[in-house]
Every structure is written in structure tokens, then in C-alpha cells.
C-alpha positions, 0 to 999 in steps of 0.5 A, spaced: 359 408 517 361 415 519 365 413 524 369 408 521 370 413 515 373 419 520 380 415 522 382 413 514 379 421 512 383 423 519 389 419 516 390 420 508 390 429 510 395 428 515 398 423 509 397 428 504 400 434 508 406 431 510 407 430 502 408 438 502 414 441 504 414 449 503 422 450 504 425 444 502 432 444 505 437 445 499 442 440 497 449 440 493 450 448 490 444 452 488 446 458 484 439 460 482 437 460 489 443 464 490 443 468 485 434 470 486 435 471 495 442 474 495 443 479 490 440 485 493 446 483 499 453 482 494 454 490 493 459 494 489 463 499 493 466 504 489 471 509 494 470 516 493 474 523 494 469 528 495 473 534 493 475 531 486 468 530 484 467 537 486 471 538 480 468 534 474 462 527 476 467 521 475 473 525 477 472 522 485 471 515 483 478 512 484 477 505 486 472 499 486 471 492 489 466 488 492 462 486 499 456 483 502 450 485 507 451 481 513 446 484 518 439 486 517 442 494 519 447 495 513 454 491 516 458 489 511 464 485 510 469 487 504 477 486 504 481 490 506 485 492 501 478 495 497 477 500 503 484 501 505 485 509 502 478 511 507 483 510 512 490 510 510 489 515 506 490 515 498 497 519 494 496 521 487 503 522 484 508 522 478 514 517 480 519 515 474 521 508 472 528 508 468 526 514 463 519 512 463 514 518 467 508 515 469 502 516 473 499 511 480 493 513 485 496 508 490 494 507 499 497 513 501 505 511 505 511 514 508 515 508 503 512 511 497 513 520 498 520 518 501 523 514 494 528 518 490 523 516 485 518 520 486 516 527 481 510 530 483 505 529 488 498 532 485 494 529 491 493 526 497 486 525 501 482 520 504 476 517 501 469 514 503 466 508 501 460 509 497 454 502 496 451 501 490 445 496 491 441 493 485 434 491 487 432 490 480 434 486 474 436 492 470 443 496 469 439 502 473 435 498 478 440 500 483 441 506 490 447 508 492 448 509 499 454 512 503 458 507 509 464 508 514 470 503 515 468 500 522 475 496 522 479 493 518 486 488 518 493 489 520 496 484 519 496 478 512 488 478 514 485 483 508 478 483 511 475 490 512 467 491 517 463 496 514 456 500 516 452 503 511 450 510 515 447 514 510 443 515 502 448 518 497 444 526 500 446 524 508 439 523 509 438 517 514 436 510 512 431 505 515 431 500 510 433 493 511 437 490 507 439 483 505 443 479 510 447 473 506 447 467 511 454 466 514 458 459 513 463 455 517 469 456 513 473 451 517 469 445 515 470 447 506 473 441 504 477 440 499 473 439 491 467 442 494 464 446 489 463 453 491 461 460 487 463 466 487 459 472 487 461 479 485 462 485 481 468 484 477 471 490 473 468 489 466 467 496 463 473 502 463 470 510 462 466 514 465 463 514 471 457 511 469 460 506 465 462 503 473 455 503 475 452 499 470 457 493 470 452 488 474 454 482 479 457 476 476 457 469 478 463 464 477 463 457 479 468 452 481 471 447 487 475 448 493 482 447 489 485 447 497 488 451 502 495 456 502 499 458 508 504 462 506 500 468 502 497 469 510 500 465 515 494 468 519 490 463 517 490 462 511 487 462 504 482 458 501 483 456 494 479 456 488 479 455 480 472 460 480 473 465 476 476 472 481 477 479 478 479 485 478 473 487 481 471 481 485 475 483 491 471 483 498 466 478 494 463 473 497 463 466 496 458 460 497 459 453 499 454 446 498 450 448 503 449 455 500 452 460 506 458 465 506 464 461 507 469 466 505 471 472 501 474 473 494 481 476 495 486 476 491 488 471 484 494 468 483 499 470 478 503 464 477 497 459 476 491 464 477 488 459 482 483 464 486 485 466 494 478 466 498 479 468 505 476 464 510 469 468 513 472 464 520 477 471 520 472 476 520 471 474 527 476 477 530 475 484 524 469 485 527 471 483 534 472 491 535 464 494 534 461 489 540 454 491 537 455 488 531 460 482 533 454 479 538 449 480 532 454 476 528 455 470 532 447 469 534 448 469 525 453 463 525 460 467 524 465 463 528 471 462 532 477 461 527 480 453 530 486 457 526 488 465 528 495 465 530 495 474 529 489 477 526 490 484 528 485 489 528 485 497 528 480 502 528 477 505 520 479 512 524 483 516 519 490 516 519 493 523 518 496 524 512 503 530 510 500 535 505 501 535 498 505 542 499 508 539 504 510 532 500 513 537 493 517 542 498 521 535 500 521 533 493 525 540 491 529 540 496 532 533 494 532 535 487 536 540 488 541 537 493 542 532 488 542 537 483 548 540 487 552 533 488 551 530 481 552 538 477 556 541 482 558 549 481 561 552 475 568 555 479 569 562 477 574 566 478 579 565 484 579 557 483 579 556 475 585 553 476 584 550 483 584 542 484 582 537 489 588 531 490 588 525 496 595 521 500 595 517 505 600 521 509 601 529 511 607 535 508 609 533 515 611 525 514 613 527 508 620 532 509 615 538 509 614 537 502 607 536 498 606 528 496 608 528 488 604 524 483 607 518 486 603 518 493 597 521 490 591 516 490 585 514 489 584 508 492 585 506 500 585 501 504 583 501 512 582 497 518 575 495 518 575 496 526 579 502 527 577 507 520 583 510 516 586 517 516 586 520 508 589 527 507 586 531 503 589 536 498 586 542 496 591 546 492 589 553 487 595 554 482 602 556 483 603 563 486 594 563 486 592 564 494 587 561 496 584 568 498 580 564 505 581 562 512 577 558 513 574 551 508 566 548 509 567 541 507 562 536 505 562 528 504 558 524 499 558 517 499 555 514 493 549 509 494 546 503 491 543 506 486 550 510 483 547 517 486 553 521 491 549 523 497 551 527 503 553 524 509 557 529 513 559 536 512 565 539 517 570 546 517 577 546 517 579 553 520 586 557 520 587 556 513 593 560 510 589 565 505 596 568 502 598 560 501 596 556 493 595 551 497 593 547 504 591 540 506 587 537 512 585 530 514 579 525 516 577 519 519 573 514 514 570 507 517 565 506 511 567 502 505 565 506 499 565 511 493 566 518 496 566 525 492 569 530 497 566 537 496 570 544 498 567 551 498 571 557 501 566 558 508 568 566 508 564 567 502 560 560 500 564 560 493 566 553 490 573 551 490 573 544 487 571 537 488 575 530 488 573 523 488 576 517 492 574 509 494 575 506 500 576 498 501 577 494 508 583 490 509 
């Protein structure tokens, strides 16, 4: 009896165990599972000036976004435009807009300290990027960590690689951090639903505000694709909700992976811009180490990919504020001078500045009465035009110099007269009331001509003239 009960108990055990599956395979979006294993790996980058926090706690913290963990050992992947100013560097300065002055702290460029609207520059540095990892469900169950820009985009791809290197005291870190599971952003479909994981900027203030806002999810579908935003390789589009904030955070598909990075929200339908996990493929590319561990974890090739570039996160130079306000003083004062110019005293308080299309010569000799006086010319395009300037002080005032500085400023598309030459005319008559000399003009325009006495730097007077083509 024994051994034909042996067979059937042998059956119904291994029937029972078979019931039991330990980790079942997850099916369709599971934010609770999400939400439970990978919060520990979506973490808040907060971009920090050292020397600013040395002036006040807060002060130095200037920016925020989003990221995840993706190596066991502290790689992170973000956008770019999270940690830009960590190796672009950042500006801080005053600029006007019509009559408004107002403030930005803004990635640091040659386009922003060369525009005539730029004021003042109250400070330019780099920032590093600090990591704050909740490991609890409490706004205070958190660690900060320091990390270092690897690598980040050069072209339309905003993604960004970075490795945490330190605690907030530098001292070395050991712990194994939460590594989310990588998608194939290739194989989203349109209308797969998808939810994004972040830290949008809920709170403004104090810098102890920033620290309690805590992650959020939002879920939506995979609205579809856009190709003109980053002709790259793309984006992904959403209708889960993306905010200020969310940038560098990851996003989850149906089979609860990373598929893409929240980016950007549209601002004319406010659908949410994903980059695809698939282009963080070529942005890791420039740290060996990490990019064959990235692989083995199921980052791939992107099938489209036409020019990812990449650059190194080493720190750019940047010109010094002193540098920056010195070059604005000097602008203001150019301009200053063009638009206000000197007070004439003196020898030239009656002179005046006059323009003719022909010399005393051409004209018997004589100074060109009112008639052929102008203020208006008209010359080949090609071959320029010769306009005869007239500088006369007064019946019976000598011009009291023998030799004249001239500068010309053309008026540019803002109305603002700039110098674009400045030459002598020497063997002046300084016992004349009155001179005249020519110049060639090949540009159309709005021309202010400036004349000082070059013996003794004194202003004698300014005229004003345009020029069209024929």
C-alpha cells in the first residue's frame, strides 16, 4: 500500500509547488510596484555654487531637476540642460528689456555678455551637481551625496551622465545604490501607457523648502513621436504630466523599464517631450567603464541616431566678472559718446558740419551754397560713392588746427549709431573758417559723421546723412 501512495504524494507536491510563483512576471504598468523598488533610484539633483553657500545656506543653490540611478555604483543619467552650468559654467547678471531692468542666473555664453543689453554682471562660476536620495517615506529620510558631470550632449539630445563621487562632507561612499531596469525605447508604441517619475518644483523659498519637495508620479500614454524638436533622434510624446522640475526624470513603460527621459512640455499643447533611454547610448559612450556595464543592463543601439554628439563634463573657462563689467563700461561709454556727443566750447561754438556730392574744386572754387548741400545720397552698389564733407567754424573763426580725427558711425538694427571707421585728414589751413575733405561709402545707411581737432582732441561738431543704392 506504501508504494502506490508514493507516486500520487510525489505528484500532488510537485502540483502544489508549481501553483507558487515567488516573482510573478508583472503585466501592463504597475505604479505600486514602481513606486516601492525604484524610489530609492529617481533622485533630485539640486546644482550648487560652493562659494555662494559660503555667503548664506540656500544662497548657492540655483537649480534643480531630476535623474535616476542606473549602475549599482552611482552612474546617473539626467538631461543636459539640468547640469549644463556644471560645465558651461552659469552668469548671473542684470540685462533690460525696453525700460524694465530685471535679474536671470542663466548657462553661461559669449551670446549672453556680448549683448548690448546686458547691465551688470554679478557673478560667473560653475556649479556642482549635489544628489539627494530618499531612502524613507518621510520629507527628512533623505542623504546627500556629491557627483561629477561624465559626459553630456552636444547636439539636440538633452542627456547628461553622471557619477556620484562623494558624501556632501567628500568623504567616500561605499553604498550600492538603487539601479532602475533599462527599456528599449525603440519598441514604445503609440498609446502604451507610461508614468513619469520625478521631482517637480512644488515648493519656492528657502532652501529647506527644496529639500522636502518629494518625488511624484504621474501617468499617461505614449501620445507619439516628434521629429522636429531633436532631429537627433527624436522625442517621445506624452500626456503625463511634466513639470518644471521633472526634467532628467525617468520614465516607465508596460513592462515597468526606463524607456525614456522627461524632458521638456510643449507650450503650445502642453503634451510632455520624453527623450528616448536608447540616445543615452552614445552619451555614455565616453566612459568605457560605465558603457559596457550599461549594455550588459540592457541599454541599446538607437535604430535612429543620425548625430548624437558628446563632450566630456570637464569645465569650460569662463571670462571673469571683473572682466565682463570692464567691457560693459566701456560699451556704455562708447555709446554714451555716440548718442551725447561733447559739449562744443570755445573755438567751435559756432561751427557746423555740412555734405555735397562734389568738392570746391568742381565747383568754380566756391563752397556748394544750400542748393547742393545734402542729406541724402544715392551710389552704386558696386563701386561705393565719394561724399564731400564740409566742416566750416564761422565767417572769419579759424579753425585753429591742422590736422582733423574723423570717426563714422553707422546706425544699427536697433537705432543705436555705432563706429564703424575712424581716419586723419592732415594739411588742414588752420588760419581758414573753413575745410572740406572726401570719403568713400559702400554701405547703405544711416551715417552720423564726428569731427574733433586731432592737435588737441577738442570736438568740433557732428552732421548726419543716409546713404541708398541705386
Amino acid at each position: 500500500m506504501m508504494k502506490n501512495s508514493l507516486p500520487f504524494l510525489l505528484f500532488a507536491l510537485i502540483t502544489v509547488c508549481s501553483c507558487v510563483d515567488p516573482k510573478p512576471t508583472p503585466k501592463g504598468l504597475d505604479t505600486k510596484l514602481i513606486a516601492s523598488e525604484y524610489s530609492k533610484g529617481v533622485v533630485k539633483i539640486i546644482m550648487a555654487d560652493p562659494e555662494l553657500e559660503k555667503e548664506k545656506p540656500g544662497k548657492g543653490y540655483l537649480s534643480r531637476g531630476s535623474g535616476f540611478v542606473v549602475t549599482k555604483d552611482g552612474y546617473i543619467f539626467t538631461n543636459k540642460h539640468v547640469v549644463e552650468t556644471a560645465v558651461k559654467g552659469y552668469i548671473y547678471y542684470d540685462y533690460i528689456i525696453g525700460k524694465e531692468k530685471k535679474s536671470k542666473i542663466d548657462v553661461y555664453s559669449d551670446d549672453i555678455i556680448n549683448n548690448k543689453n546686458l547691465l551688470k554682471v554679478h557673478r560667473v562660476g560653475h556649479t556642482i551637481p549635489l544628489i539627494q536620495v530618499f531612502n524613507g517615506k518621510s520629507e527628512n529620510d533623505y542623504t546627500l551625496y556629491k557627483a561629477e558631470v561624465v559626459a553630456i550632449g552636444a547636439g539636440a539630445f538633452d542627456g547628461a551622465l553622471l557619477k556620484i563621487v562623494s558624501d556632501i562632507n567628500d568623504q567616500t561612499v561605499n553604498t550600492n545604490f538603487t539601479a532602475l531596469p533599462l527599456g528599449n525605447s525603440d519598441n514604445v508604441s503609440q498609446g502604451e501607457k507610461l508614468c513619469v517619475f520625478g521631482y517637480p518644483s512644488q515648493f519656492n523659498g528657502s532652501s529647506e523648502m527644496l529639500l522636502k519637495d518629494m518625488s511624484t508620479l504621474s501617468v499617461g500614454i505614449m501620445s507619439g513621436s516628434d521629429f522636429v524638436m531633436n532631429t537627433d533622434y527624436g522625442y517621445i510624446k506624452t500626456d503625463a504630466e511634466i513639470h518644471p522640475g521633472n526634467s532628467g526624470g525617468p520614465v516607465f513603460d508596460e513592462n515597468n523599464k526606463v524607456i525614456g527621459i522627461a524632458t521638456a512640455k510643449g507650450n503650445k499643447t502642453g503634451i510632455g517631450l520624453v527623450g528616448g533611454i536608447n540616445g543615452m547610448y552614445y552619451i555614455s559612450a565616453i566612459d568605457s567603464k560605465a558603457h559596457r556595464a550599461l549594455i550588459n543592463l540592457g541599454l541599446t543601439l538607437p535604430t535612429r541616431s543620425t548625430s548624437i554628439n558628446t563632450i566630456k563634463g570637464d569645465k569650460q573657462p569662463l571670462k571673469s566678472k571683473a572682466l565682463i563689467n570692464a567691457a560693459i563700461a566701456l560699451r556704455v561709454k562708447k555709446e554714451n559718446q555716440i548718442k551725447n556727443p561733447p559739449i562744443k566750447y570755445g573755438n567751435y561754438v559756432k561751427s557746423k558740419i555740412f555734405f555735397s556730392n562734389m568738392s570746391a574744386a568742381s565747383n568754380n572754387n566756391l563752397i556748394p551754397n544750400t542748393s547742393k548741400r545734402y542729406t541724402s545720397f544715392t551710389i552704386d552698389k558696386v563701386k561705393g560713392g565719394l561724399i564731400w564733407t564740409y566742416v566750416d567754424n564761422g565767417l572769419g573763426n579759424p579753425l585753429y588746427t591742422n590736422k582733423l580725427r574723423v570717426y563714422v558711425d553707422k546706425m544699427d538694427a536697433s537705432g543705436i549709431y555705432k563706429q564703424v571707421e575712424v581716419f586723419n585728414v592732415t594739411q588742414v589751413n588752420s588760419n581758414a573758417d573753413i575745410t572740406h575733405f572726401s570719403h568713400a561709402f559702400y554701405k547703405a545707411g544711416k551715417y552720423k559723421i564726428r569731427v574733433y581737432s586731432a592737435t588737441n582732441n577738442a570736438y568740433i561738431n557732428s552732421g548726419y546723412m543716409s546713404i541708398s543704392f541705386k
